[in-house]
C-alpha positions in Angstrom: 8.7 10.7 9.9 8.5 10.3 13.7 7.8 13.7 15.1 11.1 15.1 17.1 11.2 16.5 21.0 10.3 20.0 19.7 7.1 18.9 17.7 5.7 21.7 19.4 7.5 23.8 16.6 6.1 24.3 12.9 8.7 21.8 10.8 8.7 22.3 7.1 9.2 18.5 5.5 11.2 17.2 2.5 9.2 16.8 -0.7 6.1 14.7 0.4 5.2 18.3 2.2 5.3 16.6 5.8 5.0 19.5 8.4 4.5 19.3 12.2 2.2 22.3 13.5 1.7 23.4 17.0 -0.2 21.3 19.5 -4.2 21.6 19.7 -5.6 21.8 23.0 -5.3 18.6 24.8 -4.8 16.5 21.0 -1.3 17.3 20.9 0.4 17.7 17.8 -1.1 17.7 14.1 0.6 16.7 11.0 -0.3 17.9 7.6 0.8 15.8 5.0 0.2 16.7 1.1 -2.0 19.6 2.3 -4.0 17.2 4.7 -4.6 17.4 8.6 -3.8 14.3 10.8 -4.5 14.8 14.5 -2.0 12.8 16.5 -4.4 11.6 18.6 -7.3 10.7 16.7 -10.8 9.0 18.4 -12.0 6.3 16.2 -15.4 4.1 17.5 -15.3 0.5 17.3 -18.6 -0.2 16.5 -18.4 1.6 13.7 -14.9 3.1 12.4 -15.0 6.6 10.5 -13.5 5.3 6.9 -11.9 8.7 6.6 -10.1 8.3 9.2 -8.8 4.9 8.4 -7.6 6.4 4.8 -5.2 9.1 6.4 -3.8 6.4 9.1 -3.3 4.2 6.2 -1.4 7.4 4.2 0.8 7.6 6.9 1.3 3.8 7.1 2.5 3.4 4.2 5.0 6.4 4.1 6.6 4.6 7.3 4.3 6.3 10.1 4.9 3.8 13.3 0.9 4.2 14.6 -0.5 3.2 17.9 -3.6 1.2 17.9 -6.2 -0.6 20.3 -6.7 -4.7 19.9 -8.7 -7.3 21.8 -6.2 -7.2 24.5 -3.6 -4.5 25.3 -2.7 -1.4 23.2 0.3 -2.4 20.5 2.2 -0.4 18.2 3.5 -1.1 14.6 3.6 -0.2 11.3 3.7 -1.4 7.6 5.1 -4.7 6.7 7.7 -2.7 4.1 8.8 -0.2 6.1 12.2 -1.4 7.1 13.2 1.6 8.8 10.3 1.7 11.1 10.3 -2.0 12.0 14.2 -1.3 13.2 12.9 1.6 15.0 10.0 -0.2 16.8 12.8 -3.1 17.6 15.5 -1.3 19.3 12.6 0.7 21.5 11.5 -2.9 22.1 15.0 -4.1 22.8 15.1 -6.2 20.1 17.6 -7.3 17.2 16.6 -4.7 14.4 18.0 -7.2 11.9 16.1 -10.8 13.2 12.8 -8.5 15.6 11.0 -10.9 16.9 7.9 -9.5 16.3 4.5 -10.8 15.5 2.2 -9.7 12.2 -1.2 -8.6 12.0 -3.9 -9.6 9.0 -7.0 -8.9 8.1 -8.7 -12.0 7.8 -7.6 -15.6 6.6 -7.6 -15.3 3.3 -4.6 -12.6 4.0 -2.8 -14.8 6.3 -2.8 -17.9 3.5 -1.0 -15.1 1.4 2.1 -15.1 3.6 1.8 -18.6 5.6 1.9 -21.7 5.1 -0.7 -24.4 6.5 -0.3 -27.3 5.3 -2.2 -29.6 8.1 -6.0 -29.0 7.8 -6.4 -29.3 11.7 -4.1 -26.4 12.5 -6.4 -24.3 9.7 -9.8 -25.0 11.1 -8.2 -24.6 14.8 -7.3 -21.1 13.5 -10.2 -20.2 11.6 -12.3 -21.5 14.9 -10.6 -18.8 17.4 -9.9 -16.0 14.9 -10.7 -13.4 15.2 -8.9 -13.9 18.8 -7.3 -12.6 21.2 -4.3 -15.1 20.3 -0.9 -15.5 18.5 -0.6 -17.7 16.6 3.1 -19.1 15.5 3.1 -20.8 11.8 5.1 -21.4 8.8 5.9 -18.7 7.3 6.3 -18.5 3.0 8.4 -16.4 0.6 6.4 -13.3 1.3 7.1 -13.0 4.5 10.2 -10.4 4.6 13.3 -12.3 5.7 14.1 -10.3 8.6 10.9 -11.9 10.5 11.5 -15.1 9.9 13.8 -16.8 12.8 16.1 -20.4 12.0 13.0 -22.2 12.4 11.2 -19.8 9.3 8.1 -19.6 11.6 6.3 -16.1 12.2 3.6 -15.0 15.0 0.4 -14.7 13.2 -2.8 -12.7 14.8 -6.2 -11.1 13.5 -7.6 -9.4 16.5 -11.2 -8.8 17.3 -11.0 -5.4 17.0 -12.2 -3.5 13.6 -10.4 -0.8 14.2 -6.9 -2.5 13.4 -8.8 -4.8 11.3 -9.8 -1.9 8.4 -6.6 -0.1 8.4 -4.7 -3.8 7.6 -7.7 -4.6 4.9 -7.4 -0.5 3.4 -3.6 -1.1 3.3 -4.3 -4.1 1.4 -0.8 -6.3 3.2 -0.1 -7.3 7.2 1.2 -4.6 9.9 3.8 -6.0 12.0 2.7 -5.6 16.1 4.3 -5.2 19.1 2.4 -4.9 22.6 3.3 -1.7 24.7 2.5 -3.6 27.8 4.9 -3.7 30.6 4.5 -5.5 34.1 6.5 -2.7 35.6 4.7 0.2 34.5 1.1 1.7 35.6 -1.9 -0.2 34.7 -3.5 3.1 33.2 -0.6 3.7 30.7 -1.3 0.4 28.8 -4.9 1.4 29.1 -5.8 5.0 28.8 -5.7 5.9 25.0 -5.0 9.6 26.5 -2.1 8.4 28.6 -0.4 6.5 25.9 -0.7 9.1 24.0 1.3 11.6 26.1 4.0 8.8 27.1 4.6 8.1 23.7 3.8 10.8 21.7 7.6 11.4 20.4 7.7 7.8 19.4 4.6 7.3 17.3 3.3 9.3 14.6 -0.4 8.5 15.6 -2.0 7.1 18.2 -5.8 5.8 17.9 -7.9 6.0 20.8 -10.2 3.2 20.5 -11.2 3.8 24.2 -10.0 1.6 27.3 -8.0 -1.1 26.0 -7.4 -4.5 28.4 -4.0 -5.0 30.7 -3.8 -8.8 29.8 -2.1 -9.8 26.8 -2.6 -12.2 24.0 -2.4 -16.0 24.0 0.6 -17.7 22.5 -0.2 -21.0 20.7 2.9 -22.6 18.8 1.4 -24.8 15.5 4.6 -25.7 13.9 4.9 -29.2 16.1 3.0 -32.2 16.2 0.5 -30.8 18.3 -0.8 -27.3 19.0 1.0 -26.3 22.4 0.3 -23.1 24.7 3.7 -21.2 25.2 1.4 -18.2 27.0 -1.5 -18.0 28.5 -2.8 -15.1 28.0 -6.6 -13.5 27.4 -7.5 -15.9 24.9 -9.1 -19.7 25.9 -8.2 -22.4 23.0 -11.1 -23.7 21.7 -9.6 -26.9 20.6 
């Protein structure tokens, strides 16, 4: 359901009544789906998230919209944990094997991660639940409900909840992890992994939505592999381990 070069055109949909309309002002595109207006570029606050809002990017979501999103660190894109189609998508943008992406997940809170991990050593659990919400990834075991096509030889997964409830309400209204990819790149402009606005026009014939959340930050996530004896830093990133 990503939009096409020409979304500047009105596109009558299959069944679920999907149509692309003409741009609005500087918002871009909209999409009305089952009679309802999405804004591709839709402003949602922080502090205090508009639930509406939430509901329609979690209508897309689970219809296979890829959505852009702010975290604690950069801007990252993704979309649901089921939509096989998408995740392919996202991985061969990313350079990526579609069938084995190496991609991390996004939950809502811990109780959501024990669903799909699993944690066996007490010390690993409290040394997550003392940095998460974080601006870290987390690699783990991952269990049966993980989908097979994340899990690598090892059957570990990259795990995050991000201080940001923005992403944090649409995983807990979907009600199952997103998967996440950052759009940060060292070789591009600081202001396109930043500016909301920007990402929206450099992307905006990838992604179905993108949130603006305002600034986001230009340093990415700490990596922390728990699946050895000890916890070990692969990538230092925004986060500091509190150990």
């Amino acid at each position: 359901m990503t939009p096409p070069a020409n979304a500047g055109q009105t596109l009558k949909g299959d069944e679920s009544g999907l149509i692309l309309s003409p741009p609005l002002g500087g918002w871009g595109a909209m999409i009305i789906f089952a009679g309802k207006i999405y804004l591709m570029l839709i402003k949602i606050y922080p502090e205090n998230p508009n639930q509406k809002h939430i509901r329609q990017i979690v209508d897309l979501v689970e219809i296979g919209g890829i959505i852009i999103y702010p975290t604690d660190t950069v801007y990252a894109m993704g979309c649901d944990i089921k939509a096989n189609r998408s995740i392919e998508k996202i991985a061969r943008f990313k350079g990526l094997n579609p069938k084995n992406p190496d991609l991390s997940l996004i939950f809502h809170d811990m109780s959501q991660l024990s669903e799909y991990t699993i944690i066996r050593d007490n010390t690993i659990f409290k040394l997550l639940k003392r940095n998460l919400p974080g601006p870290f990834t987390f690699i783990v075991q991952a269990n049966s409900q993980i989908p097979r096509m994340f899990k690598n030889k090892k059957k570990t997964v990259g795990i995050r909840i991000p201080d940001n409830s923005i992403v944090l309400e649409i995983v807990r209204e979907l009600g199952r992890p997103i998967i996440t990819t950052s759009i940060h790149d060292p070789d591009e402009i600081i202001e396109y992994t930043t500016d909301p606005e920007l990402i929206h026009e450099k992307y905006i014939d990838f992604a179905d939505i993108v949130i603006d959340g305002g600034y986001g930050k230009n340093e990415a996530s700490t990596i922390v592999d728990c699946t050895g004896g000890e916890p070990e830093i692969l990538r230092q990133g925004l986060g500091i381990l509190e150990l």
